[in-house]
C-alpha positions as CSV (number, residue, x, y, z in Angstrom):
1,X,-1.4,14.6,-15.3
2,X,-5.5,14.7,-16.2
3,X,-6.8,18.5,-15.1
4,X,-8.7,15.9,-12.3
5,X,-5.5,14.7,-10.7
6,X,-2.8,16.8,-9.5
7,X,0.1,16.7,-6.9
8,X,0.8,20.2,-4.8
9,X,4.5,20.4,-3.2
10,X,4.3,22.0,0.2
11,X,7.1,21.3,2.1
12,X,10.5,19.2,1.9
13,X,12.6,18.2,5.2
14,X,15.7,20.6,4.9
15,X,17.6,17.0,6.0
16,X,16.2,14.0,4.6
17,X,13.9,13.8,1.3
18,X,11.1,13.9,3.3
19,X,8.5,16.0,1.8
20,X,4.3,17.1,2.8
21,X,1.8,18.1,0.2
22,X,-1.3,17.3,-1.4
23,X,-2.8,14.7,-4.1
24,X,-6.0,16.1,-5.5
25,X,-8.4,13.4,-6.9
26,X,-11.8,13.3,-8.3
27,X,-13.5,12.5,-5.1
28,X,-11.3,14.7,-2.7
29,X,-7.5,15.5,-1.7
30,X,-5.6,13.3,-0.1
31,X,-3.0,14.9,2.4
32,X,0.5,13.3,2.4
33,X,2.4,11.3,3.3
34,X,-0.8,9.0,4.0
35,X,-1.1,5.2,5.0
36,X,-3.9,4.0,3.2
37,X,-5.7,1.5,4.9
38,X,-6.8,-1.9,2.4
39,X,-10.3,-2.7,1.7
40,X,-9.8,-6.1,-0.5
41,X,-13.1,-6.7,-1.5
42,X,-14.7,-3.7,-1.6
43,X,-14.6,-3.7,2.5
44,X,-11.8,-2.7,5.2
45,X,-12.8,-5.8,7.1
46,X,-15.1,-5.5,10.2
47,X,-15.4,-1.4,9.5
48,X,-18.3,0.3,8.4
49,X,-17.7,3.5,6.0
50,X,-18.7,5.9,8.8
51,X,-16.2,4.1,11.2
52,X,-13.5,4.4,8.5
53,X,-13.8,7.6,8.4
54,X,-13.5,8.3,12.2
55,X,-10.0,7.0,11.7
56,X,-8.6,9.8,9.7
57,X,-8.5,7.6,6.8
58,X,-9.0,9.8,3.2
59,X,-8.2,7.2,0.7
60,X,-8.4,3.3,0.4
61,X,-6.9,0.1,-1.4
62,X,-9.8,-2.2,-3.2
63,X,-8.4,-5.1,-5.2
64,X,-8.8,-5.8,-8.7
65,X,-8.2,-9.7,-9.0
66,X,-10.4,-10.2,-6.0
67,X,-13.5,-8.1,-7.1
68,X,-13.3,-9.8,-10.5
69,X,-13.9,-12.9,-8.8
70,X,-16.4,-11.5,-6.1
71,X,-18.9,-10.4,-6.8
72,X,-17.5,-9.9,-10.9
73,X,-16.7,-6.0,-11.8
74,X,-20.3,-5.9,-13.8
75,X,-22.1,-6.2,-10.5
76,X,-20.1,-3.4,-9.1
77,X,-20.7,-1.4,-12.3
78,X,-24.8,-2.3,-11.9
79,X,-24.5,-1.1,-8.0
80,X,-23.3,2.5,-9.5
81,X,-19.5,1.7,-9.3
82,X,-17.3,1.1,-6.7
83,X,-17.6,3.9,-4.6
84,X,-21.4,3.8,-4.2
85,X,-21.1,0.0,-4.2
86,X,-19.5,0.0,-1.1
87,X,-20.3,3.8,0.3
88,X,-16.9,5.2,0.6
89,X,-17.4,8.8,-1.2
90,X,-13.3,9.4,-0.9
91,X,-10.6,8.1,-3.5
92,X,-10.1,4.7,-4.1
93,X,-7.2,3.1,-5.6
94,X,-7.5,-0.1,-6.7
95,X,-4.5,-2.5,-7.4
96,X,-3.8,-4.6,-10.8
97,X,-4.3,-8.1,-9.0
98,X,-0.3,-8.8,-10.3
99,X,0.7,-9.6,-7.1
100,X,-2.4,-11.5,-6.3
101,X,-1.6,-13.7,-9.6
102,X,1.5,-14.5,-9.1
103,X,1.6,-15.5,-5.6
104,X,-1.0,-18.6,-7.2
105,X,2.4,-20.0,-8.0
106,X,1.2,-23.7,-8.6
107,X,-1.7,-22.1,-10.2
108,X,-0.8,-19.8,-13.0
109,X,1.1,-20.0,-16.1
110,X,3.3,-16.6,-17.0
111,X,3.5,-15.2,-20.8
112,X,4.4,-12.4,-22.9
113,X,0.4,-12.0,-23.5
114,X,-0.4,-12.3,-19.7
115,X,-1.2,-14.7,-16.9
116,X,-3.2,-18.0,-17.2
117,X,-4.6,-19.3,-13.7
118,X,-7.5,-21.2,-12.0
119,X,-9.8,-19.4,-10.1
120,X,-9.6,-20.8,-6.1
121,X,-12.8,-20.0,-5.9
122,X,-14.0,-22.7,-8.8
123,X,-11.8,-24.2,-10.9
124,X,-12.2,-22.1,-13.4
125,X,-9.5,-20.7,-16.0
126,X,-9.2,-17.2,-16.0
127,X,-6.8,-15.1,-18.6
128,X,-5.3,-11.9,-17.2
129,X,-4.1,-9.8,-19.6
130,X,-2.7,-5.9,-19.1
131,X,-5.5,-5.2,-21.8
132,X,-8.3,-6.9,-19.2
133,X,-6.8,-5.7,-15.6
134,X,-7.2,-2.3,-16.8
135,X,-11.0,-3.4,-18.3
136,X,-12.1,-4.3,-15.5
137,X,-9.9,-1.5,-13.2
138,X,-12.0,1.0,-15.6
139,X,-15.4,-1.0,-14.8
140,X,-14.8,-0.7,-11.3
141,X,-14.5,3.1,-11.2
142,X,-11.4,3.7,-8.4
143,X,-9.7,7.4,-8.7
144,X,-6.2,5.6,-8.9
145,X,-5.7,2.3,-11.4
146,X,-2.1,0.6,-11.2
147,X,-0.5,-1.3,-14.5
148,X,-0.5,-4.5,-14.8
149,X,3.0,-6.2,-13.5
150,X,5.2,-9.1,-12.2
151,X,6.0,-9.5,-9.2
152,X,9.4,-11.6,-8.9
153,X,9.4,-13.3,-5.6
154,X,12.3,-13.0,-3.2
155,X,14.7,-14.5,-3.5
156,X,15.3,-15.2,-7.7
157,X,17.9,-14.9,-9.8
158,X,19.1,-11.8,-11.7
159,X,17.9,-13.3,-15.3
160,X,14.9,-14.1,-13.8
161,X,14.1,-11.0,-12.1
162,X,15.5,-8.8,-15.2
163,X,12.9,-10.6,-16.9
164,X,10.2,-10.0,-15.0
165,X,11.1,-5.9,-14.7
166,X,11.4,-5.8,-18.9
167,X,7.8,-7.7,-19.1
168,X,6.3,-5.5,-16.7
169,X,7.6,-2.1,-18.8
170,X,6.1,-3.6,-21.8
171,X,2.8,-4.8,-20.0
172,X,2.7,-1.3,-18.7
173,X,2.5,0.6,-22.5
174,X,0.0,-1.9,-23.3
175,X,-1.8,-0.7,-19.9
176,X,-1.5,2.7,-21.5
177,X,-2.9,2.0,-24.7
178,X,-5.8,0.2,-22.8
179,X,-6.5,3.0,-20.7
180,X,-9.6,4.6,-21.6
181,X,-10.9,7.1,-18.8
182,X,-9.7,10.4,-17.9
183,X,-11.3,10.6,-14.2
184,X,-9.0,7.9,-13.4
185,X,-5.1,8.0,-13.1
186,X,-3.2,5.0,-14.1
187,X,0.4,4.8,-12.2
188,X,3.1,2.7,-13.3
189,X,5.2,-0.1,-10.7
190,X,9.0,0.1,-10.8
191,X,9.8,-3.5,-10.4
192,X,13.4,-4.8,-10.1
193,X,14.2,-7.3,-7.0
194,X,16.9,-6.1,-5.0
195,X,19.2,-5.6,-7.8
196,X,20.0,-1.5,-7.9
197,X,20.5,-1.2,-11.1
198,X,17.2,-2.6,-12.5
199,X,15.4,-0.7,-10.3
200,X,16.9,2.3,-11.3
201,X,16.6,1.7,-15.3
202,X,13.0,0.8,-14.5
203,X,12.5,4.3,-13.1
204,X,14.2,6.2,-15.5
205,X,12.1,4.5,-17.9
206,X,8.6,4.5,-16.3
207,X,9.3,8.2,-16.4
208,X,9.3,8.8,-19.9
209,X,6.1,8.0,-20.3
210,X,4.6,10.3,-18.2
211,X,2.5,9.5,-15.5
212,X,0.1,10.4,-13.4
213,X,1.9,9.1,-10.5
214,X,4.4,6.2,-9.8
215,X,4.6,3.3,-7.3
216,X,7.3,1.1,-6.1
217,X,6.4,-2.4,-6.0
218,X,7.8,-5.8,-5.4
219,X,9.1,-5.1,-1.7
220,X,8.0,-6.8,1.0
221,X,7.7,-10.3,-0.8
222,X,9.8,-12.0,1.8
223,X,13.2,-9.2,2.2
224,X,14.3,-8.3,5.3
225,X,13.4,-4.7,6.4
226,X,17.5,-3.8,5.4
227,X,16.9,-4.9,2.1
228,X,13.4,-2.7,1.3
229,X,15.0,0.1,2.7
230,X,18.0,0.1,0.9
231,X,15.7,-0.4,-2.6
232,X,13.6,2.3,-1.8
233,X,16.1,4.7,-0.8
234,X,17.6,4.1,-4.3
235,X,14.5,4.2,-6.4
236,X,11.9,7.1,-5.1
237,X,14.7,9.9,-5.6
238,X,14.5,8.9,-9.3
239,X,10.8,9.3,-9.7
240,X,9.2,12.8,-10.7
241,X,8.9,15.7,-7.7
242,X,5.7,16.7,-9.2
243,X,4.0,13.4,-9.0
244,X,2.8,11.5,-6.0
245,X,5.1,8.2,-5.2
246,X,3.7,5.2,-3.7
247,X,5.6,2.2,-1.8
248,X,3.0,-0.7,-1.9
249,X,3.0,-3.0,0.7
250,X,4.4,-1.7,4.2
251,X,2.9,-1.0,7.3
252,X,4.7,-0.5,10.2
253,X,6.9,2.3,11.6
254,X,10.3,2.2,11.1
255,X,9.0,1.0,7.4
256,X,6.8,3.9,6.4
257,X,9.3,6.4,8.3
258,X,12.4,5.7,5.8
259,X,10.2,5.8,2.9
260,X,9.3,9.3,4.0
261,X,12.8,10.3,4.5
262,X,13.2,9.0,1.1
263,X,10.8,10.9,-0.5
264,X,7.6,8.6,-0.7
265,X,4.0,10.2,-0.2
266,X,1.5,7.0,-0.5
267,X,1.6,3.4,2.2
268,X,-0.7,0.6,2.0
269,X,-0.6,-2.5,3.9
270,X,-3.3,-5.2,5.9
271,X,-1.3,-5.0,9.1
272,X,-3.6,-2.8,11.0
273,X,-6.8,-5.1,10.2
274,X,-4.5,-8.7,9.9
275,X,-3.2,-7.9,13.4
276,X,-6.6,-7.0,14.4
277,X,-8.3,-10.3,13.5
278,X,-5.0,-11.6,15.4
279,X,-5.9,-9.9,19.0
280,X,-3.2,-7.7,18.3
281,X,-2.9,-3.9,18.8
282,X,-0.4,-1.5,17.6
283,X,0.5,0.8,20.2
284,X,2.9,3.7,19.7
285,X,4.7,1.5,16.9
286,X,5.1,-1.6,19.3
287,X,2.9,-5.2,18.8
288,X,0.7,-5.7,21.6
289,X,-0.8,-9.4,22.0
290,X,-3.8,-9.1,24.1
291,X,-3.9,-12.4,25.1
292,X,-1.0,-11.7,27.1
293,X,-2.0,-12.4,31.0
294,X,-0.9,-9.0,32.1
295,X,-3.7,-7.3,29.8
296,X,-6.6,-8.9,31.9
297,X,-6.6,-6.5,34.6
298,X,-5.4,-3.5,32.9
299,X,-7.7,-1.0,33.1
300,X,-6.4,1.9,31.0
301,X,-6.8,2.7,27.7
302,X,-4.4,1.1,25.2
303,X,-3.2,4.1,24.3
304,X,-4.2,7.3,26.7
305,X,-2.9,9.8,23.6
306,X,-4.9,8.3,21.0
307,X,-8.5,10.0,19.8
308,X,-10.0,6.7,18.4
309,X,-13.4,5.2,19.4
310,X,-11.3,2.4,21.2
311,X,-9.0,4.0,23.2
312,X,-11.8,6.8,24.7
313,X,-14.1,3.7,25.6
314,X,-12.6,0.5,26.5
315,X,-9.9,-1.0,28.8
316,X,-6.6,-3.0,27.5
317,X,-8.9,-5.6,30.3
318,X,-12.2,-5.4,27.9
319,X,-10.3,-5.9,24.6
320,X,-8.4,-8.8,26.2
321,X,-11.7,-10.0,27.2
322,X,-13.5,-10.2,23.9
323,X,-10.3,-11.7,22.0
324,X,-10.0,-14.2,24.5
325,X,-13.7,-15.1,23.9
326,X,-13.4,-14.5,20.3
327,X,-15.9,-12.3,20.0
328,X,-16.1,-10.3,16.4
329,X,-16.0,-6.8,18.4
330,X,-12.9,-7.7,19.1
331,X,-12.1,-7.0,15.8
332,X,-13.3,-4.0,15.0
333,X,-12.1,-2.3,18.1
334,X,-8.9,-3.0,16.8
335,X,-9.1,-2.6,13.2
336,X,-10.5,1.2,14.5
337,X,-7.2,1.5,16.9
338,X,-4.8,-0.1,14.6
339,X,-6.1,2.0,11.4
340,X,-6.1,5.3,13.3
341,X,-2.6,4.4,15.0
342,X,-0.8,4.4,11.3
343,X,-2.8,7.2,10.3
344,X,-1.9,9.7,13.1
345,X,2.0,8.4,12.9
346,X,1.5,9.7,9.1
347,X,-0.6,13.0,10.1
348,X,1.9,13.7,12.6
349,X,5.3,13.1,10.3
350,X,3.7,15.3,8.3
351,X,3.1,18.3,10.4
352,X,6.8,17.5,11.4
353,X,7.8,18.1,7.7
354,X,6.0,21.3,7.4
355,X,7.9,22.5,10.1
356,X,11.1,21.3,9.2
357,X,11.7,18.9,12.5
358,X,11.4,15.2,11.0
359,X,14.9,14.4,11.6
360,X,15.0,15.5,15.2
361,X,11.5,14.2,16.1
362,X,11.5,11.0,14.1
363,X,15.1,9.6,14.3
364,X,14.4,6.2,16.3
365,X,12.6,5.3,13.4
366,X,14.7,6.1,10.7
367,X,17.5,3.1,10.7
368,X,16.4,-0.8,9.5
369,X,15.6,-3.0,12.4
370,X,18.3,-6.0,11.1
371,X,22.1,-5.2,10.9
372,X,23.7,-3.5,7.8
373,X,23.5,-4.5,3.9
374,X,26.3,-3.2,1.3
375,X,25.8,-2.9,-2.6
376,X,27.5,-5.3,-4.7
377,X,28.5,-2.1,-7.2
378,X,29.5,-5.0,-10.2
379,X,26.2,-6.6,-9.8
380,X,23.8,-4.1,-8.2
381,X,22.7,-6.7,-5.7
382,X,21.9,-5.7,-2.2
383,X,23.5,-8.0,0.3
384,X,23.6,-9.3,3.5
C-alpha cells in the first residue's frame, strides 16, 4: 500500500468476523465499517457539501462513466479536480463505470480490448478500455480508483460468468500497468456470479497482486438477499486483514450487518437518496412511505433517537406534506434522514465491535430475509 493509504486493525468481534478500524487516505481517515453515501455526478443529490457532512458522512462514491459524459473529466480537471469541483474536502472514491456499461445491454458491444457503446446522452460511440477508465479515474483526482470489470448479470450461465471473472483479472493488470498516481489507491473487484468457486479463485488471485484494497462486486444485480449473503460470506474471509474490503452495492440493514459479520469495512448504495426522491424514509431499518394516510397527522419526529437536521425540526405530518405536494424539500429532508440513518447504524456496529457485543446487540439483523440456500459442492452454485 502507497505511504498515503493505509488500513489500521483495531478490533475483531471475538464471534463473528466482524472487525473496526481505520482507512487513512490522502484527504482524511475514514472510520470503519462505513456506508458511503453515492454522489453520481459529482453531487449526493439534493445535498449540499455542508449538509453532507452533518450526516456523519467521511467518504463518498462519484462515478466515472457518468462524469466522463457530464461534464467530460477535463472540465473537472480545469475546476481543480474533483474534490474542489464539487467542494467535498473528504475522500472520494470513484467507480470504474463497468457496471454502468454493461447494464447498456442493447447498447454496448463486449471485447477482450474493452467495451464499445453509445452514449444516451447523444448518440455517440464511445470506447471504454481498462487503459481509459483509469485515464480518466486519474484525471478526475478521487483518493480510491476501482479496476475496470464485467459485471455478469444475474442470472447467466457458468461459461458465461467464468468468462466474464477471467476478463476482468486480465482487465485488472492492464488497470495496473495504466495506473499512474501514487495519491490514489487503485482496488481490484472479485467478480464470479454466485458460483463459490470462481469467486474464491478470483480472490486468491486478486491477491497476489497486491493491493491497496479489494472490493467485492457483482452482487446485487438482481439475487435475492440469500444469495449475496452466502457470496460474500465466502469471499471477504479470503481477502487480506491488512487491507480495507469493500461490498459495492448494498444498502439496507440486514445487508450491511452480515457483511460486517463477514469481515467487510466499506458499503455504498443510492437507497438512502433513491428512497428519498420516492417519499420514503428509513426509520430504524424499516421503509416508511409517507404518503401513507396515517403520517398526515403525526406530529413526532420520524425518529425521536436520531440527531439529523430532519428529525430535530419537522413532523412525520410536515414531510408527508411536502411529498404529497411534491415539493423538492421533500427531498432533501430525506436524503439528510436517510443518509444519517445508515451512517449511525454503521457508527453504532462499530462501537459494538470495539467492545466486543455485535453478536448480542445486532443479531436480528444478522440472518437473510428469504428462506435458506445450499451449495451445490460439484458445481459451486448457490441455490435456491
Amino acid at each position: 500500500m502507497s505511504a498515503k493509504f493505509s488500513f489500521q486493525h483495531l478490533a475483531s468481534c471475538s464471534q463473528t468476523k466482524a472487525r473496526a478500524g481505520v482507512f487513512f487516505t490522502p484527504h482524511g481517515p475514514v472510520e470503519t465499517p462505513r456506508f458511503m453515501p453515492v454522489g453520481t455526478l459529482a453531487n449526493v443529490k439534493t445535498l449540499t457539501p455542508a449538509q453532507l457532512q452533518d450526516t456523519g458522512a467521511q467518504m463518498i462514491l462519484c462515478n466515472t462513466y457518468h462524469l466522463h459524459l457530464q461534464p467530460g473529466e477535463a472540465i473537472v480537471a480545469g475546476g481543480g479536480g474533483l474534490h474542489k469541483f464539487m467542494g467535498w474536502n473528504g475522500p472520494i472514491l470513484t467507480d470504474s463505470g463497468g457496471f454502468q456499461v454493461f447494464s447498456l445491454s442493447e447498447m454496448r458491444k463486449i471485447s477482450e480490448e474493452g467495451v464499445t457503446f453509445r452514449s444516451p446522452h447523444d448518440g455517440q460511440i464511445i470506447n471504454l478500455t481498462p487503459e481509459r477508465s483509469i485515464e480518466i479515474q486519474n484525471i478526475l483526482g478521487a483518493d480510491v480508483i476501482m479496476a475496470f470489470d464485467e459485471c455478469p448479470p444475474y442470472p447467466a450461465s457458468r461459461e458465461d460468468v467464468e468468462a466474464a471473472t477471467q476478463r476482468t483479472y486480465r482487465w485488472l493488470e492492464r488497470c495496473v500497468v495504466a495506473h499512474q498516481r501514487s495519491d490514489q489507491a487503485l482496488f481490484g473487484i472479485v467478480q464470479g456470479g454466485v458460483y463459490l468457486d470462481l469467486r474464491c479463485d478470483a480472490a486468491i488471485a486478486l491477491t497476489k497482486l497486491d493491493l491497496p484494497g479489494y472490493a467485492i462486486g457483482g452482487v446485487s444485480v438482481g439475487e435475492p438477499p440469500e444469495l449475496i449473503a452466502k457470496i460474500v460470506q465466502a469471499t471477504a474471509p479470503l481477502l487480506p486483514p491488512e487491507k480495507p474490503r469493500y461490498l459495492m452495492g448494498v444498502g439496507t440493514y440486514r445487508e450491511i450487518a452480515i457483511a460486517i459479520a463477514s469481515g467487510v469495512d466499506l458499503f455504498d448504495c443510492v437507497i438512502p437518496t433513491r428512497w428519498a426522491r420516492h417519499g420514503t424514509a428509513m426509520v430504524q431499518g424499516d421503509r416508511w412511505n409517507l404518503k401513507n394516510a396515517r403520517f398526515r397527522e403525526d406530529f413526532t419526529p420520524l425518529d425521536e433517537t436520531c440527531p439529523c437536521y430532519t428529525c430535530q425540526n419537522f413532523s412525520r405530518a410536515y414531510l408527508s406534506h411536502l411529498v404529497r405536494s411534491q415539493e423538492i424539500l421533500a427531498y432533501t429532508l430525506l436524503s439528510i434522514h436517510n443518509i444519517t440513518e445508515l451512517i449511525r447504524f454503521t457508527q453504532r456496529i462499530r462501537k459494538a465491535i470495539l467492545e466486543d457485543r455485535f453478536l448480542t446487540e445486532f443479531a436480528q439483523w444478522l440472518t437473510p430475509e428469504s428462506g435458506e440456500c445450499s451449495v451445490d459442492k460439484d458445481s459451486g452454485l448457490i441455490e435456491d
